[in-house]
C-alpha positions as CSV (number, residue, x, y, z in Angstrom):
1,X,-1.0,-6.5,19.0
2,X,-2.3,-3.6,16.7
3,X,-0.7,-3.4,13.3
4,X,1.5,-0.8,13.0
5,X,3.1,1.4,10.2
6,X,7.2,1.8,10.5
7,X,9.4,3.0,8.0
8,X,12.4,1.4,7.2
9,X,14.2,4.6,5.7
10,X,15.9,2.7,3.3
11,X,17.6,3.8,-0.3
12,X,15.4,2.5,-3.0
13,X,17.5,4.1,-5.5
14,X,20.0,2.0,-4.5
15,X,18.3,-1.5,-5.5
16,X,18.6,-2.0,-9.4
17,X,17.5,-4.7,-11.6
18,X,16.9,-4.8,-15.2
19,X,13.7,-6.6,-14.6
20,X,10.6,-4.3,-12.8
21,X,9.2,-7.5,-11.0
22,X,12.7,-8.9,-9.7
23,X,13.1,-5.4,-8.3
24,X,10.1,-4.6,-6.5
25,X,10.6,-7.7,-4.7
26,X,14.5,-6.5,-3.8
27,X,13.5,-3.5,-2.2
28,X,10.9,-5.3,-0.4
29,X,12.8,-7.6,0.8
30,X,15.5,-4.6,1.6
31,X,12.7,-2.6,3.6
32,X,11.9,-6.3,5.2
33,X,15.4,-6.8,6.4
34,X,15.6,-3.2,7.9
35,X,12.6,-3.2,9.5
36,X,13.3,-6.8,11.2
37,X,16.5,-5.1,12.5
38,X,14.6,-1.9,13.9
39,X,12.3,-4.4,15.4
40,X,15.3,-6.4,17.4
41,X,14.5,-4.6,21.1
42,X,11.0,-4.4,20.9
43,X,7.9,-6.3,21.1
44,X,8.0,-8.2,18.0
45,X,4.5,-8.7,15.6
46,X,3.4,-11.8,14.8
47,X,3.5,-11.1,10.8
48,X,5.7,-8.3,9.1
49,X,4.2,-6.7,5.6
50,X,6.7,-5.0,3.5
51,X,5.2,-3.9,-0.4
52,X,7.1,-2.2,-3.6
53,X,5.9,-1.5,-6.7
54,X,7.0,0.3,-9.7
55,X,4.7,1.3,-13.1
56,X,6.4,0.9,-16.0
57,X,5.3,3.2,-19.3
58,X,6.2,3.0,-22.7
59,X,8.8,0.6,-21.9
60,X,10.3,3.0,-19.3
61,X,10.5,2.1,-15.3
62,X,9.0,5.0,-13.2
63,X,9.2,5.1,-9.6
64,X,8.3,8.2,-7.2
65,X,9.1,11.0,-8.8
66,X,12.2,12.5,-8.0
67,X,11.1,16.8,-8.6
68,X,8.0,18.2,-9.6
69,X,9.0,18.8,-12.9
70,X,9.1,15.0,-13.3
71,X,5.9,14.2,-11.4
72,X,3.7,16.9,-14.1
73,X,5.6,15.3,-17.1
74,X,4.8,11.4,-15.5
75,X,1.0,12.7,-15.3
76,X,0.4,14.7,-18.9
77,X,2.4,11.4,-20.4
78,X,-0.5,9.4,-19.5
79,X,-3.7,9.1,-21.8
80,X,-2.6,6.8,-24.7
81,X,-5.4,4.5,-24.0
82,X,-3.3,2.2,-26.3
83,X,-0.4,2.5,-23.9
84,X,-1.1,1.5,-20.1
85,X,1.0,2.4,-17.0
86,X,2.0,-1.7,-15.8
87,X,1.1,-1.5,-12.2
88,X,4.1,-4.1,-10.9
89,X,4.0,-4.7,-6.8
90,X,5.8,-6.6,-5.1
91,X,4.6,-8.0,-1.8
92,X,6.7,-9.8,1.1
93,X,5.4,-11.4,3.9
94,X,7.7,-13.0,7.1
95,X,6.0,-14.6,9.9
96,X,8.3,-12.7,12.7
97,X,8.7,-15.9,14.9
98,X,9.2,-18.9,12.9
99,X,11.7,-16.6,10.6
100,X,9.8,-17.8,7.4
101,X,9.3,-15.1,4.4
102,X,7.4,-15.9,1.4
103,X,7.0,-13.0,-1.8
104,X,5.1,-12.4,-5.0
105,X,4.6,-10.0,-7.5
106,X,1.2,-9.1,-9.0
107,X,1.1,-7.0,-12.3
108,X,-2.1,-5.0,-13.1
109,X,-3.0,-2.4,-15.9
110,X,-4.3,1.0,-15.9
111,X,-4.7,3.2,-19.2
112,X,-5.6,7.1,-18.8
113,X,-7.8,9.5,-20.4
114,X,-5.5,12.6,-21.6
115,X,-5.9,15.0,-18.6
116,X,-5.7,18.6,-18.7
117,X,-2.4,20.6,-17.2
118,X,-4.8,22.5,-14.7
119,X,-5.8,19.1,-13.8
120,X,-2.2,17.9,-13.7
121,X,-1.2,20.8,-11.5
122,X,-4.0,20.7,-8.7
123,X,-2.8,17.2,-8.4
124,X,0.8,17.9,-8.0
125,X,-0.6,21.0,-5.6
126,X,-2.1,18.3,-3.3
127,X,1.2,16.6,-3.2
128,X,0.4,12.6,-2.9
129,X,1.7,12.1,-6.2
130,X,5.0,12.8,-5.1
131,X,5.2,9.7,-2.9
132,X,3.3,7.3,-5.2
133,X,5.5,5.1,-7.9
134,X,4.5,6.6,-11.6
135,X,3.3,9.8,-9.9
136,X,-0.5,8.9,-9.7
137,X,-2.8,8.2,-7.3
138,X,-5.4,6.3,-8.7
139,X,-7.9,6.9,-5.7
140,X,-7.6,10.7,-6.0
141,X,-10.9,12.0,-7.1
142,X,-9.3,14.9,-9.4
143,X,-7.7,11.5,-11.3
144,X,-10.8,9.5,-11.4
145,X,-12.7,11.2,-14.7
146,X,-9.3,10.3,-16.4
147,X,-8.9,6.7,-15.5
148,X,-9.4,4.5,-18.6
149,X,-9.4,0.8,-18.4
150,X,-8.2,-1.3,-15.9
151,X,-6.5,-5.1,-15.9
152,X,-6.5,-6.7,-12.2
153,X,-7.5,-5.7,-9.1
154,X,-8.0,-1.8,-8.3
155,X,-5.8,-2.5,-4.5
156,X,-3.0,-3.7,-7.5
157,X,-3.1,-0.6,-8.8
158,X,-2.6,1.6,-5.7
159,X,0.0,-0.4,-4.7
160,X,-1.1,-3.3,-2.0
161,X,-2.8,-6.6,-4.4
162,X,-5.3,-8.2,-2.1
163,X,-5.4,-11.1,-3.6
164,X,-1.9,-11.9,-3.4
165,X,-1.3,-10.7,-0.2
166,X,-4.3,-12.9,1.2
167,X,-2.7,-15.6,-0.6
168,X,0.8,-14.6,1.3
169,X,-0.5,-14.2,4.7
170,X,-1.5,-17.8,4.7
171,X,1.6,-19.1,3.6
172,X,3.4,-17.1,6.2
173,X,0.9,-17.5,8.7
174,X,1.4,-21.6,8.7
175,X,4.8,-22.1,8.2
């Protein structure tokens, strides 16, 4: 079977927890339940991939943006290279027969170069941003002159670690 993209249409706001790394891995495993019940009367896949991730900045938790207004403040906030946005995904993995699901989280760093509003404003035009945790998305070529350094991998950092979900698929893939 061909991977597939669902969506489990599932209220992220609704899934709290004080810690960033204990919640991206609730909402996963919220958006893994729901999708396993979508799945009930149809062909099932072999593996299911569900990911979250927040950033967190300055000590505060961002998510997708909920307006505009907050995705242009999220962006011209960045560029402290002393203060990174903390990458923080959260990855769960269920092998769809045996029933077993294995998670974990994999935190990355990426600090900014201060970016112009123009700049700030063609992104928010394009309109990714307003789907993408922290309001960035790092692979956007109008972002790139403005990305500082980075900790981890560069797949952390938009959101799907390669390294930990490689790690994941095995687990699920022999139990």
């Amino acid at each position: 079977m061909c991977p597939e993209r669902l969506s489990p249409d599932i209220d992220e706001k609704a899934i709290r927890r004080d810690d960033p790394s204990e919640m991206v891995v609730a909402i996963a495993q919220a958006k893994t339940t729901r999708l396993l019940e979508m799945l009930e009367d149809r062909e099932k896949p072999d593996l299911l991939i569900c990911c979250d991730q927040v950033i967190v900045f300055n000590g505060q938790i961002r998510e997708k943006p909920e307006n505009e207004a907050q995705a242009k403040q999220h962006l011209l906030s960045y560029g402290d290279k002393q203060i990174p946005a903390i990458c923080i995904s959260g990855v769960v993995i269920t092998n769809v027969k045996s029933g077993f699901r294995c998670f974990g989280v994999d935190i990355a760093t990426q600090s900014f170069e201060k970016m112009p509003e123009e700049i700030a404003d063609q992104l928010l035009a394009k309109g990714d941003i307003m789907y993408c945790a922290g309001s960035f998305v790092a692979e956007d070529p109008l972002l790139e002159p403005y990305l500082g350094d980075r900790q981890g991998e560069f797949e952390s950092i938009q959101g799907m670690p390669i390294q930990l979900t490689k790690t994941l698929l095995l687990e699920a893939s022999i139990n």
